[in-house]
C-alpha positions in Angstrom: 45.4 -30.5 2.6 43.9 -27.0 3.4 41.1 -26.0 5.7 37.4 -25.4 4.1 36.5 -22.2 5.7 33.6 -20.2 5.9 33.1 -16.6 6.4 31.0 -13.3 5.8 31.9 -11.4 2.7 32.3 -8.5 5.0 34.4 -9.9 7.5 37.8 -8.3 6.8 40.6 -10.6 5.0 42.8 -12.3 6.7 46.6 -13.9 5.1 44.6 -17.6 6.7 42.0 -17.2 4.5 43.5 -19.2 1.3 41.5 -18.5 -1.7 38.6 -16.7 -1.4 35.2 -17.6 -3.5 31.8 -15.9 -3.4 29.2 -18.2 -3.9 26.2 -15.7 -3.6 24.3 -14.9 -6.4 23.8 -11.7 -6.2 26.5 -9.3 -5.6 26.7 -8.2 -2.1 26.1 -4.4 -1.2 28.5 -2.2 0.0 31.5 -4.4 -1.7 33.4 -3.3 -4.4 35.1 -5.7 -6.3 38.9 -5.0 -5.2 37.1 -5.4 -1.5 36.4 -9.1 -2.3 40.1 -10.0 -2.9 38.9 -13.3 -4.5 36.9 -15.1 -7.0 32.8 -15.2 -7.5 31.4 -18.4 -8.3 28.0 -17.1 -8.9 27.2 -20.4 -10.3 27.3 -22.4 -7.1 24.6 -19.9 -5.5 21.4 -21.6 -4.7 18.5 -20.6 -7.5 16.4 -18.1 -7.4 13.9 -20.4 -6.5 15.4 -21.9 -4.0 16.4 -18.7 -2.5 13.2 -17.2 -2.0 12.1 -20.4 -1.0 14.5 -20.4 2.2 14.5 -16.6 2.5 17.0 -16.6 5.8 14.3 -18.4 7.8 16.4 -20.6 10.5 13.1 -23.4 10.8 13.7 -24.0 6.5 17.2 -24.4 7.0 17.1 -28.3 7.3 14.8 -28.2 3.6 17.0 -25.9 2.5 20.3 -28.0 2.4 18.3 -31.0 0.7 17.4 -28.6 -2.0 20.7 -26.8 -2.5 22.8 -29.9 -2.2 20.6 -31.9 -4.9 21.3 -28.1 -7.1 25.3 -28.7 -6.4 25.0 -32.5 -7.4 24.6 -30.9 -11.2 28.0 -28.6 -10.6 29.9 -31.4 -10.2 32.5 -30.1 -12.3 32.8 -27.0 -10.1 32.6 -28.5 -6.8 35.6 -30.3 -8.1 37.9 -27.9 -8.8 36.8 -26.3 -5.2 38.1 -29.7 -4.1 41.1 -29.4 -6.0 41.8 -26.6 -4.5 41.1 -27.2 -1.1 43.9 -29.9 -1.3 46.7 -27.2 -2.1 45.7 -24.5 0.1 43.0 -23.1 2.8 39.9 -22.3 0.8 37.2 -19.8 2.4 33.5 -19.3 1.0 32.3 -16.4 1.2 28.7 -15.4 1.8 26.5 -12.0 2.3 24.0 -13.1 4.7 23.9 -12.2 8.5 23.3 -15.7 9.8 26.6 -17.2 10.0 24.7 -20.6 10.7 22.5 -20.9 7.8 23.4 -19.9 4.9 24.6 -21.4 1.2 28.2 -21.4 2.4 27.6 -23.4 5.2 25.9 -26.3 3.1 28.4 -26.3 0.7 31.2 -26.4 2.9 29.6 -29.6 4.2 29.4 -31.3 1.3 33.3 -30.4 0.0 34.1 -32.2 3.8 32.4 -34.8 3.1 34.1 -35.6 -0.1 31.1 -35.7 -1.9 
């Protein structure tokens, strides 16, 4: 089985990282899309909603993750091919955002550990 990773879409690429997925919505600046050397799963992003909603505040964090986990419950499909994938090799999400503890990636790195 591979390692779920997580990791800033800027940080550099590394051979470790696996297969690489964006799961921001938006497209992140400053990246063109040879930089990314993955895949965007645009359609695991939280919603708009649910984005501004959170908007990178560390004490809605914990609101956050019930929200964006109960949006990945309906992309069950998706979350299992990440799983899938996770078995055969390292997998690393990729996010924009500079809080590497709260963020999208982080949540939904949790719930492909889980299982669930």
């Amino acid at each position: 089985m591979g390692e779920i990773r997580v990791k800033r879409v800027y940080d550099p690429p590394s051979p470790e990282d696996g297969e690489r997925i964006l799961i921001d919505g938006i497209w992140p600046r400053g990246i063109g899309k040879a930089q990314l050397n993955g895949r965007w799963l645009r359609e695991l992003a939280p919603s708009a909603e649910l984005r501004r909603f959170f908007n990178h505040r560390p004490e809605r964090f914990a609101a956050f993750r019930d929200r964006y986990r109960a949006e990945l419950a309906q992309k069950e499909e998706l979350l299992a091919e990440l799983r899938a994938l996770a078995r055969k090799t390292n997998l690393t999400l990729l996010y924009a955002a500079r809080d590497r503890q709260h963020n999208n990636a982080v949540v939904l790195a949790e719930l492909l550990s889980e299982g669930g």
